[in-house]
Steps between C-alpha positions, in 0.01 A plus 500: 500500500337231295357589149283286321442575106206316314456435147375313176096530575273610206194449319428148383202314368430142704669228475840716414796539696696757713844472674528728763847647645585620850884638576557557846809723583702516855666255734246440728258309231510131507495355162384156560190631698277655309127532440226657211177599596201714312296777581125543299303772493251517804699211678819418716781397404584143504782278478524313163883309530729523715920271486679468828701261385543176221285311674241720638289691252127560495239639297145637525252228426367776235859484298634141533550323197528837327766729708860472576682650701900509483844652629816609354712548785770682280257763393325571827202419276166356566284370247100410398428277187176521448329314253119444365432786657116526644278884556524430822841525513485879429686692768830687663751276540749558769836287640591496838582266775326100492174616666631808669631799419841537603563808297337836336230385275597626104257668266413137348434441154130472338397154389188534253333210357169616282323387163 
């Protein structure tokens, strides 16, 4: 019943930014629980940030200092600052529940960082 949209990836050279988008629609989602995670080529997918609430967010030792994740509850949206971005960082990302999935994963939205 729950659809999850994501958007805003792209190519970028290192060390440049990307803010990615996830809109959830239906009345089931929870809007203050949310997590991000990443899928590369040839490896699992992997939880990169995840808000259940004010006071309890976390990040991927691999993205702190340099992601953000964030929540506007009136929008139903979740979101993914990314910034001085790394090749490594090249993936799918996808939204979904704060280390599980609690809903139908979306098509994600390609993150490319490259010279």
């Amino acid at each position: 019943q729950v659809q999850l949209v994501e958007s805003g990836g792209g190519l970028v050279q290192p060390g440049e930014s990307l803010r990615l988008s996830c809109v959830a629609s239906g009345s089931m989602v929870k809007v203050n629980t949310m997590g991000w995670y990443r899928q590369a080529p040839g490896k699992e997918r992997e939880l990169v940030a995840s808000i259940r609430s004010r006071s309890s967010i976390n990040y991927a030792d691999s993205v702190k200092g340099r992601f953000t994740i964030s929540i506007d509850s009136a929008k139903n949206t979740v979101y993914l600052q990314m910034n001085s971005l790394k090749p490594e960082d090249t993936a799918v990302y996808y939204c979904n529940g704060p280390g599980y999935p609690l809903y139908a994963w979306g098509q994600g939205t390609q993150v490319t960082v490259s010279l």
